[in-house]
N, C-alpha and C positions, 0 to 999 in steps of 0.2 A: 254557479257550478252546482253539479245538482250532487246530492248523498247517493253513496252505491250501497245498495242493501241485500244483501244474501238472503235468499230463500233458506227457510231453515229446514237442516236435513230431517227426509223421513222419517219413520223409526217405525221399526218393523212393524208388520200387523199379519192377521192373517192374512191370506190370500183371497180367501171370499170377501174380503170387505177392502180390499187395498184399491178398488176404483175408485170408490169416493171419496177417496186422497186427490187421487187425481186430475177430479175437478175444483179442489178449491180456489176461491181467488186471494193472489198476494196484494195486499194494499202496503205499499210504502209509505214511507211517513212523508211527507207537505214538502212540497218542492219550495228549495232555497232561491228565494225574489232574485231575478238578474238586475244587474248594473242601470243605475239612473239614465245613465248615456246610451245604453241599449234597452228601448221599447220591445216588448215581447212581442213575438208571431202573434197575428191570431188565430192560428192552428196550433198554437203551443197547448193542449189542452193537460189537464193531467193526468200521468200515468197508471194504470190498472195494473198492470202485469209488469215484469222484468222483463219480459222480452222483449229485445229492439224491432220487432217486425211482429205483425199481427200472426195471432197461429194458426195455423194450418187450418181448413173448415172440417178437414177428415182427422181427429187424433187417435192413432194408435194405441189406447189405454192399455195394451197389454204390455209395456217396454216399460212402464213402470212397476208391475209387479214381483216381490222380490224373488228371485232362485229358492228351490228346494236343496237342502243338502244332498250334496253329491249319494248319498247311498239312500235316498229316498225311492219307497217304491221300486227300488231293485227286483223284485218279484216279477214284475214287468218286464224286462228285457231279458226276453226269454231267446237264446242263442239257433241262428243257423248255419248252415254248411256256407263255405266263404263263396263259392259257385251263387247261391240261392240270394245269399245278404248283396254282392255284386250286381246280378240282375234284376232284384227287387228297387235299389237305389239308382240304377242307370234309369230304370224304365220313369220312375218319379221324376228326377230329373231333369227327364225332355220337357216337363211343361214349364210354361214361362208365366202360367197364370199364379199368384203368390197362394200357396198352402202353408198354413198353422200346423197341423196336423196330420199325419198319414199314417197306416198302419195296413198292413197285408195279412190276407186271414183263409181259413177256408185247405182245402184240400190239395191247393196248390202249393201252398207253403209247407205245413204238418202234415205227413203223414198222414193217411186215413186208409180202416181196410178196407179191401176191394178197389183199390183207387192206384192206376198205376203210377211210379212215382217219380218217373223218366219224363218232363216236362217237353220234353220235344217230342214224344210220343202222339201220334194222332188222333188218340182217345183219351189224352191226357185232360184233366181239368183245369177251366179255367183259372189262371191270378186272381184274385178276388183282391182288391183295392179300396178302402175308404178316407175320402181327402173330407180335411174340415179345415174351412176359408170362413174369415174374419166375414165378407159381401159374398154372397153367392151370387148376384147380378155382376156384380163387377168381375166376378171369377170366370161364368159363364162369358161374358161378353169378350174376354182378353182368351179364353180356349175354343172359342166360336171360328175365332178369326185364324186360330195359331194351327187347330186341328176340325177345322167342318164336318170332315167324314168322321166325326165321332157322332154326331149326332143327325138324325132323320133329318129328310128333308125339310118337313111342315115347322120342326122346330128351326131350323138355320132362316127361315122365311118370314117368320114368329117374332124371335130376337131373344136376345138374353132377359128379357123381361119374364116373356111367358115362359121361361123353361126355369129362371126362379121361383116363378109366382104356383108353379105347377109342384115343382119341390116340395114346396112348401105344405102342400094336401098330407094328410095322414103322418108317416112317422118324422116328413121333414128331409128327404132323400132324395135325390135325381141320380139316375144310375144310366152309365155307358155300354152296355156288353160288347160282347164282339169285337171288340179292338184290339187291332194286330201293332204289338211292338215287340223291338230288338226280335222276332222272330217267334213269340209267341203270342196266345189270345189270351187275352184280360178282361177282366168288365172294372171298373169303377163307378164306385158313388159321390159324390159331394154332396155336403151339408153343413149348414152354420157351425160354427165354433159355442154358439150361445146354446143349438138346439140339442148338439151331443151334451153341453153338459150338463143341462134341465134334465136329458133323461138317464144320464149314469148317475144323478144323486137325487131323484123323485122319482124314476121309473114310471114316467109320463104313456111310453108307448112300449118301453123294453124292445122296442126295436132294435137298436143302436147300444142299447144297453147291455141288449140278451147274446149281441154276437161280442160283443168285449168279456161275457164269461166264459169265453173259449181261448185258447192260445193264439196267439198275435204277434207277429211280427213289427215292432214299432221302428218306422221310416224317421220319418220326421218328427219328433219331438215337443212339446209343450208342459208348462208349469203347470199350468191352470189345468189341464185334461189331466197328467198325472194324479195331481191331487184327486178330481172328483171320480180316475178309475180306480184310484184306491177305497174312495169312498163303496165305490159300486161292488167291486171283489167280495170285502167287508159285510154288504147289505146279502149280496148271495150264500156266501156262507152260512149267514142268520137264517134266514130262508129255509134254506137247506135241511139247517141243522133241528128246526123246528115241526120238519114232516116227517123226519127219522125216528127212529126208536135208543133207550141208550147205547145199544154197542152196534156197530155195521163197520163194512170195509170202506177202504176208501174209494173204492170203484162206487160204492155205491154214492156217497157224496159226491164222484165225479159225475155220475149221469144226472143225479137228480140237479145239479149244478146245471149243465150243457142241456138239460131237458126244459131249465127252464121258458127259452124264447121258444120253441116249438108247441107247447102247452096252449093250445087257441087257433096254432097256424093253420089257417084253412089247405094249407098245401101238403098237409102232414093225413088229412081226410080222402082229399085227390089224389087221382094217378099225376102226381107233381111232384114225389120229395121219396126219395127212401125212404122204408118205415126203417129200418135198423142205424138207420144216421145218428144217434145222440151214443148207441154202442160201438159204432163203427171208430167216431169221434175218441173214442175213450179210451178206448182199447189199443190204438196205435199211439195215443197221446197221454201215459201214466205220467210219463218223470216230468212234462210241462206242467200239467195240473197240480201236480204237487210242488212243485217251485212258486207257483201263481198262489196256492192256497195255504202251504203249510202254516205257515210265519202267521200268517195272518188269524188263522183256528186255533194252534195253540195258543195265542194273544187273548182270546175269548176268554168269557169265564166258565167254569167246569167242564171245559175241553181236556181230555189227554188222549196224546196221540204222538208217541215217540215218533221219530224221524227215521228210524231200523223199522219200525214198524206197518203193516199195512190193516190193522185194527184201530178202530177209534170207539170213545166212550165219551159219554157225555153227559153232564147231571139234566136228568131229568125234573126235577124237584117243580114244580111251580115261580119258584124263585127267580131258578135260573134261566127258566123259559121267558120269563116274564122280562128279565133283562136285556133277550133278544127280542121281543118281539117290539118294546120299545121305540126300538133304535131303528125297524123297517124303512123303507125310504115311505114318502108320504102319500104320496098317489097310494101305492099299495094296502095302507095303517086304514088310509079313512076309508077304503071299499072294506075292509075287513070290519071294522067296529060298523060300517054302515049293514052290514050284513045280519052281524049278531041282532043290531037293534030291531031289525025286521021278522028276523026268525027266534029271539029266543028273549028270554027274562032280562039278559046282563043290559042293562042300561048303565050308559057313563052316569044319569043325572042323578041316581037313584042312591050312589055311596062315594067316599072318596075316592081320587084318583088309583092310588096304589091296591085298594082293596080291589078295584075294575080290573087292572090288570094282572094281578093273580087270579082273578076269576078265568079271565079270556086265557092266560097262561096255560089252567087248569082244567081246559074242557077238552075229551076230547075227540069234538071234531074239530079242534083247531088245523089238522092237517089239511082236513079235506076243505075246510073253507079257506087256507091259505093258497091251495092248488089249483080252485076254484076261480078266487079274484086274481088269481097271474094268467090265467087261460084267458081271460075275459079282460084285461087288458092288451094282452097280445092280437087277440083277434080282430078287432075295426083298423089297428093298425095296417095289420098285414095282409088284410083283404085289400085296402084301400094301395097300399105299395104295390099289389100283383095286377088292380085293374089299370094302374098309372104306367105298367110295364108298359103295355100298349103305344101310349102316346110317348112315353121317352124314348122307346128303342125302336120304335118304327113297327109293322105288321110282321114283313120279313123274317127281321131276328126274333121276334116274338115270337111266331111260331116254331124257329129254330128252336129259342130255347127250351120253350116249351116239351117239345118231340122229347133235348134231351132229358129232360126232369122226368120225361114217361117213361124212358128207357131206366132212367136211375132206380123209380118205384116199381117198374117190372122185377127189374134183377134184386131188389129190396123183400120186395111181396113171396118171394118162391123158396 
């Protein structure tokens, strides 16, 4: 008779490192010799795992990860009209392909000015959608078949392989436009669960990162994204608060916030994009921004910034500059220290750590070179995302959409 032995229970960890739990292997202790009179199989090998059945070759590692506290990241769920919340979620819904992730964004959701906000309106703007799946092949392959006229021809002809493998170019996206559900147009994106979160906690491409510093509507829910969009919130605020001077409004940390993914976009140069789109964004959207950011800035150090208040101050000191800048995500930290070392005296090798960073603190064109390295992360991204428009969404709606990004920076430009 063989010994039943229990896996012993996990015990919390963080979140970032609670995978490697996941793969440990359990060894039981030496299986109990059967009876004289019964000779052993010889397939009775011994046991590795507790499971009576081999595991699965696909393991879902995220269903082990523990829950955030219910009031985690509340900053986040930022409230809409029960109309808007209803057809945001019916439209998700209809897909049968499994989403992690989803979250609705953009002018279709919030408010923007100039933007009319009657969504059956026939100059209304598109739903803007972003789904993040565990397989984007296996996501594309299971929505290929369920919905085709989402996607071009050449791609349905292609296969799920190449419309992953294509995704996967530049910030990591494959986008739908054009698609008509419950009676309005939407565009959606898909993208790995692994590659949103590489870039909301290193700011890899600020793609993906640069539109979650804006208000959003979150559909579908995750742990693991929670956490590292608080990380992201967090790093923009530092950012932010780094290119300011000590006292400004909060509008003005709202734009300089929302300015940051346009900073490099080639579409922002083109007759492609509104120029007044980070003010437009701002200006219809105060009380979200401030739900998203307050909690989180007064948490800083040398931030005050009442909650009555629409003035903020903040210690400028060396010190306390140096605390944020720190803390930057790290794509962004080593373009910056690689910069200095190119242009000026402060070398990391030349003094201790802490002395380096009250130098870099302390300079300043710290602004201009932190504005600098975000333009320049933004851009190969997001050139590379506009020439893939092409082959994801077909010639058709490409020039569609195009026409209307002209039409947006015409009536932007005058």
């Amino acid at each position: 008779m063989l010994a039943v032995f229990r896996a012993p229970r996990a015990r919390s960890v963080p979140i970032l490192v609670a995978r490697s739990l996941a793969t440990e292997t359990v060894h039981p202790a030496p299986e109990t010799p059967p009876p004289p009179h019964k000779p052993p199989s010889k397939t009775n090998k011994p046991r590795t795992s507790l499971y009576l059945r081999p595991r699965p070759a696909v393991s879902h590692q995220h269903d082990v990860l523990p829950k955030l506290p219910p009031s985690f990241g509340r900053n986040q769920l930022l409230p809409v009209s029960n109309s808007t919340r209803a057809l945001l979620e019916s439209i998700v819904s209809q897909f049968d392909a499994p989403i992690r992730y989803a979250f609705a964004y953009g002018s279709g959701v919030f408010e923007q000015d100039g933007y009319p906000t009657d969504t059956s309106a026939a100059d209304a703007p598109m739903l803007d959608f972003m789904f993040a799946v565990t397989h984007s092949a296996h996501f594309h392959s299971i929505n290929m078949h369920q919905h085709p006229n989402h996607y071009p021809l050449h791609a349905r002809m292609l296969g799920s392989s190449y419309v992953s493998r294509l995704e996967e170019l530049g910030p990591g996206v494959w986008f739908n436009p054009y698609i008509v559900m419950n009676g309005v147009r939407i565009k959606y994106g898909v993208t790995s669960i692994d590659n949103l979160c590489s870039d909301l906690l290193n700011w890899k491409t600020l793609y993906l990162a640069g539109r979650m510093h804006k208000p959003l509507r979150i559909i579908k829910d995750d742990a693991r994204v929670r956490l590292t969009q608080q990380v992201n919130l967090t790093s923009a605020v530092r950012a932010a608060l780094l290119t300011l001077p000590r006292e400004f409004s909060e509008t003005d940390l709202f734009e300089r916030i929302a300015g940051i993914s346009y900073k490099g976009d080639p579409r922002m140069l083109l007759p492609a994009e509104n120029r007044g789109k980070v003010s437009n964004i701002v200006k219809k959207q105060g009380p979200q921004f401030k739900e998203l950011y307050h909690r989180l800035a007064v948490g800083l150090p040398g931030v005050h910034w009442p909650l009555t208040s629409t003035r903020i101050e903040q210690d400028t000191a060396p010190q306390a500059r140096a605390a944020h800048l720190k803390k930057l995500p790290s794509n962004l930290l080593v373009r910056v220290k690689n910069s200095y070392a190119r242009s000026s005296s402060i070398q990391p090798t030349e003094e201790d750590e802490s002395t380096y960073w009250l130098r870099l603190a302390g300079d300043e064109k710290l602004p201009q070179v932190l504005t600098e390295e975000m333009s320049k992360i933004v851009r190969y991204p997001a050139t590379v995302q506009s020439i893939k428009g092409i082959a994801s969404a077909g010639l058709g709606k490409s020039l569609k959409y195009s026409a209307a990004k002209v039409r947006k920076w015409w009536s932007g430009s005058r």
